[in-house]
C-alpha positions as CSV (number, residue, x, y, z in Angstrom):
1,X,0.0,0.0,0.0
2,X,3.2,2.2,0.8
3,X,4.1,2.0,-2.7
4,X,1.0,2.7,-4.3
5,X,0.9,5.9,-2.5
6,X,4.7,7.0,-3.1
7,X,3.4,6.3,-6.7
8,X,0.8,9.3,-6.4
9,X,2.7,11.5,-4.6
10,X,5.8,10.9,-7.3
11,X,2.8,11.9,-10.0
12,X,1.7,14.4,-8.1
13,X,5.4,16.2,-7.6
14,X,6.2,15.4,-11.5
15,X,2.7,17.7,-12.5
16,X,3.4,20.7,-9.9
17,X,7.1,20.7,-11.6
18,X,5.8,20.3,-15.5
19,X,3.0,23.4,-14.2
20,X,5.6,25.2,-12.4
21,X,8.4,25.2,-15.3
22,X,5.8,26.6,-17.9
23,X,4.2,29.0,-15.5
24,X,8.2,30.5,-15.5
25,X,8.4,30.0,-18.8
26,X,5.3,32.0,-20.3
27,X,6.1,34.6,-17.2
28,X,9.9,35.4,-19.1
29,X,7.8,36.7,-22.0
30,X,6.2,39.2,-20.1
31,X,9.1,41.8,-19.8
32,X,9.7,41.8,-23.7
33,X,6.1,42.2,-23.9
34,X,6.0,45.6,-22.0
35,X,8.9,46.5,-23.3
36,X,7.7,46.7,-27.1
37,X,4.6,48.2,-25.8
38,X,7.0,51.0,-24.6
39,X,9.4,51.1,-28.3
40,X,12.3,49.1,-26.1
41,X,11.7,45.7,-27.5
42,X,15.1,45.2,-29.4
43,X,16.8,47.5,-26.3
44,X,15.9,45.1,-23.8
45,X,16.9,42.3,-25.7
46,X,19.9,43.0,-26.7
47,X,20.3,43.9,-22.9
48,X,19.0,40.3,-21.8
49,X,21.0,38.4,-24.5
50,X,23.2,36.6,-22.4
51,X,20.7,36.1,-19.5
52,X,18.2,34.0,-21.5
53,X,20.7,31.4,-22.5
54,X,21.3,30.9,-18.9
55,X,17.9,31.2,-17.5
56,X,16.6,28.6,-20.2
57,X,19.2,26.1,-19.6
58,X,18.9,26.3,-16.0
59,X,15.0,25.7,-16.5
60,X,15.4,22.7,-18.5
61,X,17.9,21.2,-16.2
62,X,15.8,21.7,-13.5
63,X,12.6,20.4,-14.9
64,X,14.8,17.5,-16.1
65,X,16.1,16.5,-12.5
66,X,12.7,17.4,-10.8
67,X,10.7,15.5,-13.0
68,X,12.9,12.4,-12.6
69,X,13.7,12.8,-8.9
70,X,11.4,14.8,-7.7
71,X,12.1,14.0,-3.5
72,X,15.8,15.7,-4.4
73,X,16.3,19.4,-3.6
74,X,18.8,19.9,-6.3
75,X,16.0,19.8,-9.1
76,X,14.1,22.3,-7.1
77,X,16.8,24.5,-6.5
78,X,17.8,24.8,-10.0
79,X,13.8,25.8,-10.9
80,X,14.2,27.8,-8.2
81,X,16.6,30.4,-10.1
82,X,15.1,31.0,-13.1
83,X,11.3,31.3,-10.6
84,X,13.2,34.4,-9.1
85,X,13.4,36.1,-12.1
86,X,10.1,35.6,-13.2
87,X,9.0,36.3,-9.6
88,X,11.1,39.9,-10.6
89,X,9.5,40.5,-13.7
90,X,5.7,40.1,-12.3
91,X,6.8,42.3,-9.2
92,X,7.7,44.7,-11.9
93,X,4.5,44.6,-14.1
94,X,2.7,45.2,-10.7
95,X,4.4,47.9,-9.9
96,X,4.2,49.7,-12.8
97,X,0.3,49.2,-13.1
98,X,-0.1,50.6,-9.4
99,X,2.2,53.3,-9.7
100,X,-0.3,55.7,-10.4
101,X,-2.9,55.0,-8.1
102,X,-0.7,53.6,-5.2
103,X,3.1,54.7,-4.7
104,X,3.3,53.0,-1.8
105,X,2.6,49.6,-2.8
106,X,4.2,50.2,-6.0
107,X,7.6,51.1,-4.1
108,X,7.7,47.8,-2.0
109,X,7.0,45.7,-5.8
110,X,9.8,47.9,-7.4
111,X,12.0,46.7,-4.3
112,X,11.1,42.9,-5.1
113,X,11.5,43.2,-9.1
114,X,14.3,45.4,-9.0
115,X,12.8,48.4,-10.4
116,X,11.3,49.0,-14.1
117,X,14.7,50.6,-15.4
118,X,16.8,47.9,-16.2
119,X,20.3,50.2,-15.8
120,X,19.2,51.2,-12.3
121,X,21.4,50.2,-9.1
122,X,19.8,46.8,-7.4
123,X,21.1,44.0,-5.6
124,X,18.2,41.5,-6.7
125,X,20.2,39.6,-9.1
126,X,22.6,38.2,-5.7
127,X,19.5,36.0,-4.6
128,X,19.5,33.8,-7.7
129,X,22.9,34.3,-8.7
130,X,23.6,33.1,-4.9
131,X,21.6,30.0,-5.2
132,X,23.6,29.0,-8.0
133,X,27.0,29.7,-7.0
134,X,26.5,28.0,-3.6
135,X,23.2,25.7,-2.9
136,X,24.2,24.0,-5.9
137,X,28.0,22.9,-5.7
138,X,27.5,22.3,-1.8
139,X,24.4,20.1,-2.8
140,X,25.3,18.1,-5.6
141,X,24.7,15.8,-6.6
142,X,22.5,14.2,-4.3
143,X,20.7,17.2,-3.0
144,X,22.7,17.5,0.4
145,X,25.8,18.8,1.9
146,X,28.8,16.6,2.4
147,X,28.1,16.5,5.7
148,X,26.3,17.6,8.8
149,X,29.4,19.9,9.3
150,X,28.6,21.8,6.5
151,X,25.2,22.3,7.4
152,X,26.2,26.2,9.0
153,X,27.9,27.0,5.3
154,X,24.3,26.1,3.6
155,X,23.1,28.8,6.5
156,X,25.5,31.2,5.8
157,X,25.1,30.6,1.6
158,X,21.1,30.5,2.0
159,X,21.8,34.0,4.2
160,X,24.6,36.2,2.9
161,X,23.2,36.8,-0.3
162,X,20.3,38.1,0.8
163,X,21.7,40.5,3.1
164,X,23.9,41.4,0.8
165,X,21.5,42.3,-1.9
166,X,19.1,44.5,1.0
167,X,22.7,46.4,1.8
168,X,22.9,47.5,-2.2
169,X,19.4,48.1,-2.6
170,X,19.2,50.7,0.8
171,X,21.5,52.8,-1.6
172,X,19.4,53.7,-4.4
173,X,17.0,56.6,-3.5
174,X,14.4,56.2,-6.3
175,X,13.3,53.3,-7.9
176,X,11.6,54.8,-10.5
177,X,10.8,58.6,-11.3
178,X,8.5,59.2,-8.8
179,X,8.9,56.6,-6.6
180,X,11.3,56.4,-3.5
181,X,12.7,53.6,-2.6
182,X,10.7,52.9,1.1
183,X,14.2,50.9,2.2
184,X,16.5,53.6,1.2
185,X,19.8,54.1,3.5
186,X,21.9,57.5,3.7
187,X,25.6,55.9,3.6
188,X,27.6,58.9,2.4
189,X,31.3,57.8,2.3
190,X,30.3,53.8,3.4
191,X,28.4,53.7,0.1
192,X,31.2,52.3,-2.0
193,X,32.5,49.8,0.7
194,X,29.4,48.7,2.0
195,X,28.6,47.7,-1.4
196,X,31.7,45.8,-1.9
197,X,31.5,44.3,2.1
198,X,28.2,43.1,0.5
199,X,29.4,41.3,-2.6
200,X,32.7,39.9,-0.8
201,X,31.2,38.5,1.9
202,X,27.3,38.0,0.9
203,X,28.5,36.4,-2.5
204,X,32.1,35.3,-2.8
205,X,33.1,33.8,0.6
206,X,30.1,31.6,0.4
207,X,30.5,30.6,-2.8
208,X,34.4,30.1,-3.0
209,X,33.4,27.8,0.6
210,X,31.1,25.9,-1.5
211,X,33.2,25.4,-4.2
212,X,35.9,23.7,-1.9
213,X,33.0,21.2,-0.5
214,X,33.5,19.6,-4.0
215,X,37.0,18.6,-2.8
216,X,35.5,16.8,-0.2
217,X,33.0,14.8,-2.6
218,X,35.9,14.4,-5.0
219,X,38.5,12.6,-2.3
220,X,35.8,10.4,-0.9
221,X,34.2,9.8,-4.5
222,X,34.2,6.8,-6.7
223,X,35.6,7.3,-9.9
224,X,32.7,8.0,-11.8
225,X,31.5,10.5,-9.1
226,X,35.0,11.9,-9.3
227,X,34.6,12.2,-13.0
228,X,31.0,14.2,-12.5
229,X,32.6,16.7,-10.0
230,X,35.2,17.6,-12.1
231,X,33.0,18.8,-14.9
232,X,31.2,21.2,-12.5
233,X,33.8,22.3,-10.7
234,X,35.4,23.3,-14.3
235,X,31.9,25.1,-14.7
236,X,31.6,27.0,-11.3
237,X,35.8,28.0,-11.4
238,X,34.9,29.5,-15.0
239,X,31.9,31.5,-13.8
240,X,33.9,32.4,-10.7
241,X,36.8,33.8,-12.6
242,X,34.1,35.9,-15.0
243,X,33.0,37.4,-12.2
244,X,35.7,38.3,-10.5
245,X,37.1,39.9,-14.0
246,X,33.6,41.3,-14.0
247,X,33.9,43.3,-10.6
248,X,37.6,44.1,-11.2
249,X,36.0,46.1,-14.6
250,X,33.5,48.1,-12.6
251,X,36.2,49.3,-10.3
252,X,37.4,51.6,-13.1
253,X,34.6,53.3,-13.7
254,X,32.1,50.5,-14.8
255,X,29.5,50.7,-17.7
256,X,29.7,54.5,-17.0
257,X,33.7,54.7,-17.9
258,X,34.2,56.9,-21.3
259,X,35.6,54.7,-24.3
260,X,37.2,51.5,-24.6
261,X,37.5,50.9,-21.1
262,X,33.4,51.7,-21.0
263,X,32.6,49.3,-23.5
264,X,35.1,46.8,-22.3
265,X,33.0,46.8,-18.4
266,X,29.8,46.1,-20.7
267,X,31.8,43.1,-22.6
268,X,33.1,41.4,-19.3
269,X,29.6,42.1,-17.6
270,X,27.4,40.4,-20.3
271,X,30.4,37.3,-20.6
272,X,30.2,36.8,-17.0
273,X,27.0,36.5,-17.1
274,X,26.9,34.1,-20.3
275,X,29.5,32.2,-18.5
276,X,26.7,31.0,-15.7
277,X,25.2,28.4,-18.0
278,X,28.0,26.5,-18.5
279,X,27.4,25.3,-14.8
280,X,23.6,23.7,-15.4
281,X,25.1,22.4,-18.5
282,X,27.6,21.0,-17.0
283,X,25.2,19.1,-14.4
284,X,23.0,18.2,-17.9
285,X,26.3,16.7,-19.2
286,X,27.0,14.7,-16.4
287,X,23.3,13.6,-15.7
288,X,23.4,12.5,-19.8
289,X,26.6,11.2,-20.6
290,X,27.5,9.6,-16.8
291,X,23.8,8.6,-15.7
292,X,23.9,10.2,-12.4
293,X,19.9,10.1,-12.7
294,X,18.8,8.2,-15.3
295,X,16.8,11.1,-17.1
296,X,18.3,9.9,-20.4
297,X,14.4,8.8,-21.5
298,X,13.3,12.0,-20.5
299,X,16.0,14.0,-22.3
300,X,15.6,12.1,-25.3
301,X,11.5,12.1,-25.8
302,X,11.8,16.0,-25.4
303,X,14.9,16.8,-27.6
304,X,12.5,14.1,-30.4
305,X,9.6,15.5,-30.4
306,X,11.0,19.1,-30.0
307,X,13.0,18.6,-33.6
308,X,10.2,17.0,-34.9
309,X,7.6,19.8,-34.0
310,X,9.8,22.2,-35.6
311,X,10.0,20.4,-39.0
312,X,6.5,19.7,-39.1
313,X,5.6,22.9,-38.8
314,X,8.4,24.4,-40.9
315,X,7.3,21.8,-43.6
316,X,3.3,23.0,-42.6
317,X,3.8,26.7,-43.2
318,X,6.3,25.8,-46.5
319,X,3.6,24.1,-48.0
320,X,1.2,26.5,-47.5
321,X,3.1,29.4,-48.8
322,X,4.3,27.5,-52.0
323,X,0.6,26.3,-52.6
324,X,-1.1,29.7,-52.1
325,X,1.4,31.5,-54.0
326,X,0.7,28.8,-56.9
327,X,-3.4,28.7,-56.5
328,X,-4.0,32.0,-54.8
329,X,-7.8,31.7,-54.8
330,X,-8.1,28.0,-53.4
331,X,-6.0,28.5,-49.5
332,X,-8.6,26.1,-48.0
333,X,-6.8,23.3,-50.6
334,X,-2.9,24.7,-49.3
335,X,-4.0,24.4,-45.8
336,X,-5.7,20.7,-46.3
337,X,-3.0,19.2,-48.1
338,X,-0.5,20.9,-45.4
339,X,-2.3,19.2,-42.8
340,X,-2.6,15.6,-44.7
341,X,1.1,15.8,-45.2
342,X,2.0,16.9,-41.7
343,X,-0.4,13.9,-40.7
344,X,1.4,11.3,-42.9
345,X,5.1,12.7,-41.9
346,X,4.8,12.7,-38.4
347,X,4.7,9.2,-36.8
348,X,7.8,8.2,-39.9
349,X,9.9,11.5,-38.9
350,X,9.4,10.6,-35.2
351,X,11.0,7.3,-35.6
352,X,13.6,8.0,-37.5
353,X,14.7,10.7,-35.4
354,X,14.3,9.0,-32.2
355,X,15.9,6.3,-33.2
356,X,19.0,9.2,-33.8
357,X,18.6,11.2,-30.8
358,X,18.3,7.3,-28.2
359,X,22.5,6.7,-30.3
360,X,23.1,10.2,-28.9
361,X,21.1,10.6,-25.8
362,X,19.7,7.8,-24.6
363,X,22.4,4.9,-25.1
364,X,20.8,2.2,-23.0
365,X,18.0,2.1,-24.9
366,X,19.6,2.2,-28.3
367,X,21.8,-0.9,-27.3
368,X,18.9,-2.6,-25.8
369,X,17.5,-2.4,-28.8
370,X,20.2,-3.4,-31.1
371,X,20.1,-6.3,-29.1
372,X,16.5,-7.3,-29.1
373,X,16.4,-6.8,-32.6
374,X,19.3,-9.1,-33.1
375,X,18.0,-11.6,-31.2
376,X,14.6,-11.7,-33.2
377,X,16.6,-12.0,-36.3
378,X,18.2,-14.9,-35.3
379,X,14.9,-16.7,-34.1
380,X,13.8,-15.9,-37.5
381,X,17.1,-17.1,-39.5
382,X,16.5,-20.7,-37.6
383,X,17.7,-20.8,-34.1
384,X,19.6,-23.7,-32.7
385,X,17.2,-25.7,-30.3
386,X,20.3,-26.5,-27.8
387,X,21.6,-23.5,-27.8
388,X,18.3,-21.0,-27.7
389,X,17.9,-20.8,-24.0
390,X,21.3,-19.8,-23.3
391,X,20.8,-17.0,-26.4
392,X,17.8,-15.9,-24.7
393,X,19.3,-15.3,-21.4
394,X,22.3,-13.5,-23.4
395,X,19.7,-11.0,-24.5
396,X,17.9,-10.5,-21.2
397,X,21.2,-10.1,-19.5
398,X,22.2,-7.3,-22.0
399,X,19.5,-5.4,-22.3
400,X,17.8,-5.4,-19.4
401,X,20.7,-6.4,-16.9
402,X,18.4,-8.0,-14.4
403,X,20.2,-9.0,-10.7
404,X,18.5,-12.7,-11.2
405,X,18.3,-14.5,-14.4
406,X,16.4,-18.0,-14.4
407,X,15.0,-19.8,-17.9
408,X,12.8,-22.6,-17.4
409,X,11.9,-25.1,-20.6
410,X,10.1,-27.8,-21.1
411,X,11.5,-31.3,-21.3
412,X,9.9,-33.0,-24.0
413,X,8.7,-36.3,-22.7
């Protein structure tokens, strides 16, 4: 009975994380949205060009690992950092469509998003930023620290980013023209090292702590684990070291600097940035290529039907076009021959490119198949009578690698 209910409550967990990645991922949208509304559409992208690659990879990792594994933390925690940005661009929405008719509230939602002006001074960004640069080494891969003595660094990590990013946002006085910020601070002189008190040891001292837990893993590790840790400690000591470059830019004068030196702070800001995907890819690669989940099946149904969506409709909207532009006055025949072809294509197309994407993706599968299908071939081609049961159990024991193998035949009498 146990099981029967771990079974719901595993189906339960796999739709709230299926509902909760595409809530996050129709909520990204939103800020584009207002911003062509306003004439800054291609502004703000080109702004948010190297956030979206890491906001999107970090949302399919996680919704790969939570869907799978959904009692771990580590899934949750990587949804988690692309939630706080959508959770920034809502609180911005709301604030601008109260800022007219309530300041106040609008003030406290300008404090949560960040404030509508994407160039203005808040510290917002340390909270998810934070959860990746230390929840995630310290918990991975199984969704825990290394120990219970590290359980005071995932305090401090959980803590010191958020601290830090109140400190930097007391020190902008508006939020938006209009609106004062309601948690605004009067530092004077401290401004300058209060901010960098708050990125040193809000951000960096957690996360370089965090980053050494992975020795800990690594000398106690197996070799495949060892092999796993190594790929993500590449990933965080890259992003690391694009921050710190980052920072070390902005103490010449930052985005604001005149020149080359101005352009060059804008450069090493947007790279650091890009440079944060590399560590959910490098959790994807090791969850693909070293099995540390068993997602491959996952993985590979989305990445299939994802490439075959896209060429059917591709292929949809082609034929349409080329028809109507051939029979302009008959677009009710374009659109039914589109969607009889897309009909026919679409089961043929999805085999043959699963059948690609399981060599690629999902190995296991693809060899367990191989296998299967030689072992049919050779039933058909005649199989030896004495030597069947034994070529049966070969099969099993490939494919399915079962812990007990028994084959029982009949005696003829």
């Amino acid at each position: 009975m146990s099981t029967g209910r771990e079974d719901v409550t595993t189906r339960r967990r796999a739709w709230l994380v299926d509902v909760l990645a595409l809530a996050i991922l129709l909520t990204l949208p939103l800020d584009f949205a207002r911003a062509a509304g306003s004439g800054g559409f291609w502004e703000r992208l080109a702004a948010s060009a190297s956030i979206l690659p890491f906001v999107l990879v970090t949302l399919f990792t996680g919704w790969s690992i939570a869907r799978r594994r959904p009692h771990l933390a580590l899934g949750w925690l990587l949804l988690a950092i692309p939630g706080l940005f959508s959770v920034f661009v809502l609180a911005n929405l709301a604030g601008m469509a109260v800022q007219g008719t309530n300041p106040a509230l609008a003030s406290w939602l300008f404090v949560i998003g960040g404030g509508p002006d994407s160039s203005s001074t808040s510290g917002n960004w340390m909270l998810p930023i934070g959860l990746l640069l230390t929840q995630i080494p310290l918990r991975f891969p199984d969704g825990r620290p290394p120990s219970l003595r590290w359980t005071w660094l995932a305090w401090y990590a959980a803590i010191g980013p958020v601290a830090g990013a109140l400190i930097i946002d007391t020190q902008a006085a508006t939020l938006a023209p209009g609106v004062p910020n309601p948690i605004h601070i009067e530092w004077g002189a401290l401004e300058g090292p209060a901010a960098a008190a708050a990125l040193v040891l809000g951000l960096a001292v957690p996360a370089a702590l965090c980053i050494a837990s992975l020795f800990v893993r690594y000398r106690s590790g197996s070799d495949v684990e060892r092999t796993q840790l190594r790929w993500i400690f590449w990933a965080m000591t890259t992003a690391m070291s694009a921050l710190v470059l980052s920072w070390t830019t902005l103490l010449f004068g930052g985005d604001t600097a005149p020149g080359a030196l101005g352009l060059l702070s804008q450069a090493m800001s947007a790279f650091g940035t890009l440079v944060y995907a590399l560590i959910p890819l490098s959790i994807l690669f090791a969850v693909l290529r070293y099995d540390l989940y068993a997602i491959d099946r996952v993985i590979s149904r989305t990445a299939s039907y994802a490439i075959v969506t896209a060429v059917i409709v591709a292929g949809y909207v082609a034929i349409i076009v080329g028809l109507t532009a051939v029979i302009p006055r008959l677009p009710s025949v374009a659109v039914a021959v589109a969607t009889l072809a897309a009909a026919a294509a679409f089961l043929p197309l999805l085999r043959a490119v699963r059948r690609r994407v399981d060599r690629r993706f999902n190995r296991a599968a693809y060899d367990a198949q191989k296998v299967a299908d030689g072992f049919g071939e050779r039933v058909r081609n005649g199989a030896d009578p004495h030597t069947a049961a034994a070529d049966l159990a070969r099969a099993v024991d490939d494919s399915l690698q079962p812990t007990a193998l028994a084959v029982w035949t009949r005696t003829p009498s």
